[in-house]
C-alpha positions in Angstrom: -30.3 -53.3 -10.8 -30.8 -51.2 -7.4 -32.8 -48.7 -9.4 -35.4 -51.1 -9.8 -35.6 -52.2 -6.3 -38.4 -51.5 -3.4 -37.2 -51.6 0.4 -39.0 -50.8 3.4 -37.0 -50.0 6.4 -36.7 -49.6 10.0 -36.7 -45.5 10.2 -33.4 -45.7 12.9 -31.5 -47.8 9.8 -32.4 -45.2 7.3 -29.2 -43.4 7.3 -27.2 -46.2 7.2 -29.5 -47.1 4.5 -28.9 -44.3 2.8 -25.2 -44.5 2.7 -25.2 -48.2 1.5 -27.8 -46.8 -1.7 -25.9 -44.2 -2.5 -22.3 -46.5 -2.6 -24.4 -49.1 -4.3 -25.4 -46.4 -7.1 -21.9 -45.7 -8.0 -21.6 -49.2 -8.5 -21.4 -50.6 -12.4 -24.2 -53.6 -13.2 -21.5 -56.4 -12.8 -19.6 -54.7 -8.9 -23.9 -54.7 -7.8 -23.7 -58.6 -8.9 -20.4 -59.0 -7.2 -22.3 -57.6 -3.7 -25.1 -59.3 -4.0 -23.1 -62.3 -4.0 -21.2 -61.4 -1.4 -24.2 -60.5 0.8 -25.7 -63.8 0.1 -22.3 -65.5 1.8 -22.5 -63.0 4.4 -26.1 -64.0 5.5 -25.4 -67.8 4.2 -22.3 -67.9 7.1 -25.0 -66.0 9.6 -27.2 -69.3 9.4 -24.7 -71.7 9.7 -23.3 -70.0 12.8 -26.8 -69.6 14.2 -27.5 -73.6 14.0 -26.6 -75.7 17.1 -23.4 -77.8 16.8 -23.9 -81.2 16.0 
């Protein structure tokens, strides 16, 4: 999966970047889906706490 992927970056997040490729290369096809799920919640949460209150 993150083999296949393209990114382009902000150059002062590279290393971070870098770090998260590298931990995310370890990973086995089904712990990438497990992230990527998990970093969908993250950013879904994000938008709900960026909305105004009702």
């Amino acid at each position: 999966m993150a083999k296949d992927m393209d990114t382009l970056i902000r150059t002062e997040d590279k290393p971070e970047v870098d770090n998260v490729t590298k931990l995310i290369k370890t990973m086995s096809e089904s712990e990438q889906g497990k992230m990527l799920i998990f970093l969908q919640g993250v950013k879904f949460a994000e938008a709900l706490k960026a909305r105004p209150a009702e």
